[in-house]
N, C-alpha and C positions, 0 to 999 in steps of 0.2 A: 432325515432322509425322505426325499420324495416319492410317490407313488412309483414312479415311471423306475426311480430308483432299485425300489422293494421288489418289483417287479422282475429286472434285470437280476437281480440278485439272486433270485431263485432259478434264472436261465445260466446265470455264470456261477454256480458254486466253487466256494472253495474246494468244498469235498462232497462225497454221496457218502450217506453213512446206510451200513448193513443191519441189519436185526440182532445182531449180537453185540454190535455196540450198543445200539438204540436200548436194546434191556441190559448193558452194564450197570454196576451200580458202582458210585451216582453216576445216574446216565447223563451223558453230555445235551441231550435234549432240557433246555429251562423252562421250567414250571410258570410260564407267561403265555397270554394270549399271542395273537400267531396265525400265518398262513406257513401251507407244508404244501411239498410236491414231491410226487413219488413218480421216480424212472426204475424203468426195467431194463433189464441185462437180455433177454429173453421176452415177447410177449404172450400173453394166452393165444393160443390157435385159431386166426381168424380176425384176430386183432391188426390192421392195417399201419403200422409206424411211417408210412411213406410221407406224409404231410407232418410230423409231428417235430417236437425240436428235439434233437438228442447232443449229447455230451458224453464225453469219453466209453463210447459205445452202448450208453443206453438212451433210453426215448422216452420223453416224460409225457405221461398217460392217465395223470390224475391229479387236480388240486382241489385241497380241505382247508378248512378255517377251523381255530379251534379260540371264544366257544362260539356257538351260534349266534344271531343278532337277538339281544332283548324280546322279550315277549311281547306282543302289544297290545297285550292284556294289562300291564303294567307288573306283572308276576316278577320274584325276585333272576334276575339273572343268572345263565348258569355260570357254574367256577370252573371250569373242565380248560385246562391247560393244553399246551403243544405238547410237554411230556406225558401229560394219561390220553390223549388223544392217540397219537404216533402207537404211544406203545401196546393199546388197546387194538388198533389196526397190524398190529404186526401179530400179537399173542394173543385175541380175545376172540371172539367167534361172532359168525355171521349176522346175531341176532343186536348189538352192540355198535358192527359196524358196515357201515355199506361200501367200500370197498372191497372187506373180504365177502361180502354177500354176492357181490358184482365177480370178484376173481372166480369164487367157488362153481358158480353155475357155469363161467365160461371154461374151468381148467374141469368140468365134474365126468367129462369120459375120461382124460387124461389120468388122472389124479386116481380114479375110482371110485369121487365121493359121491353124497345125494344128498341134497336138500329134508331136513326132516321137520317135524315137527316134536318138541321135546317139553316137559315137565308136562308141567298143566296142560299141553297143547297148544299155549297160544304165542310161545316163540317157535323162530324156525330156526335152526343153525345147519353143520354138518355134521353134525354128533360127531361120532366117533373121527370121523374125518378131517376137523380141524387140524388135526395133529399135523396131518399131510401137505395140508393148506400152508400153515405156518413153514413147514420144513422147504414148500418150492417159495416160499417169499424170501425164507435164510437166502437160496441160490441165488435168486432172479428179481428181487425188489432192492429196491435202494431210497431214500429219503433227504431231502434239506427241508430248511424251512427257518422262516424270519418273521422276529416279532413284531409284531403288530398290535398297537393299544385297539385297534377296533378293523379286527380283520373282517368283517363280513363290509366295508365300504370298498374293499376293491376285487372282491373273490369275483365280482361279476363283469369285472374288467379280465380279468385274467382267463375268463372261463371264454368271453368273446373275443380273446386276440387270440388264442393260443388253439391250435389242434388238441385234444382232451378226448380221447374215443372213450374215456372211463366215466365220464361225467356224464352224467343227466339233468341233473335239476340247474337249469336256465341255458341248456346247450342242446335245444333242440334242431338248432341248426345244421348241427352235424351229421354229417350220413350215416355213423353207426348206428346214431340215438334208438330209432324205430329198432333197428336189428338186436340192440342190446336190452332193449324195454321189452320184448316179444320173448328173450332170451329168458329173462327173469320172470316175467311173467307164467312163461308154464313151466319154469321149476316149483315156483310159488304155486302153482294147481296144483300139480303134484304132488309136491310136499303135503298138500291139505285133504289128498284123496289116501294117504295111508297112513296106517294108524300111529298112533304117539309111539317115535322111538324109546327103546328099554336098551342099557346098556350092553343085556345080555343077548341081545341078539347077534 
């Protein structure tokens, strides 16, 4: 399959699959490298869909690669699959994965969560409030995604054709960019101006 193919493939899907399938087990996501794309049913407040592509009413607002390109250090490669990747962004917390770090600060009035600082201090998640997180992605997220023996050679094609208001890294062209880097930026101060969350609190 050609690029222009793989491409197409993740604007035409068969299906969008929901967070409940995605964590069945065995989950229908395979354990192979891979490009993913995640559309929304609903997007966070503020998030502009007008330019973006959408399919059976949702609008695709982020593409990941799983796993990242080689080190060029020569360091061993990572192994991190579409299925621990995917499923990590649906069920794991902010500090893991930067879509839900990106969702969290834009849904964090909505939602009621906050950016913290947690164990040792030097991750940041939504503590307690992942739970919340995860439960508006059950609603409002959806996912495809196609293997790829070496997905980081066209994530950079996908990220300049495509509208992507959730992207940052190499989609500075876009007009969210600034609005969304500024956005996470001073949850990021924040989260580091108070002190290491405790679950009792």
């Amino acid at each position: 399959m050609s690029r222009i193919d793989k491409v197409a493939a993740l604007m035409k899907p068969e299906r969008l699959w929901s967070r409940a399938e995605v964590r069945s087990r065995p989950s229908p996501v395979p354990r192979v490298a891979g490009v993913y794309a995640w559309y929304f049913l609903r997007p966070p407040a503020g998030v502009s869909t007008r330019d973006c592509h959408k399919i059976r009413g949702a609008a695709l607002l982020y593409v990941g690669i799983s796993p990242k390109p080689p080190p060029a250090n020569g360091a061993a490669p990572s192994r991190q699959t579409l299925c621990g990747r995917i499923r990590c962004h649906f069920s794991g917390n902010a500090a893991g994965s930067t879509l839900r770090l990106t969702l969290g600060c834009l849904l964090a009035e909505t939602l009621g969560i906050e950016l913290r600082r947690v164990g040792s201090g030097r991750r940041l998640t939504f503590a307690d409030g992942e739970q919340r997180l995860s439960e508006w992605m059950d609603r409002n997220a959806r996912v495809c995604w196609m293997p790829v023996e070496q997905p980081w050679t066209i994530e950079e094609q996908l990220i300049s054709k495509l509208s992507l208001p959730l992207n940052l890294r190499s989609n500075e062209r876009h007009s969210f960019h600034p609005v969304l880097t500024e956005i996470r930026r001073d949850h990021r101060y924040r989260a580091n101006t108070l002190p290491i969350w405790k679950r009792s609190e």
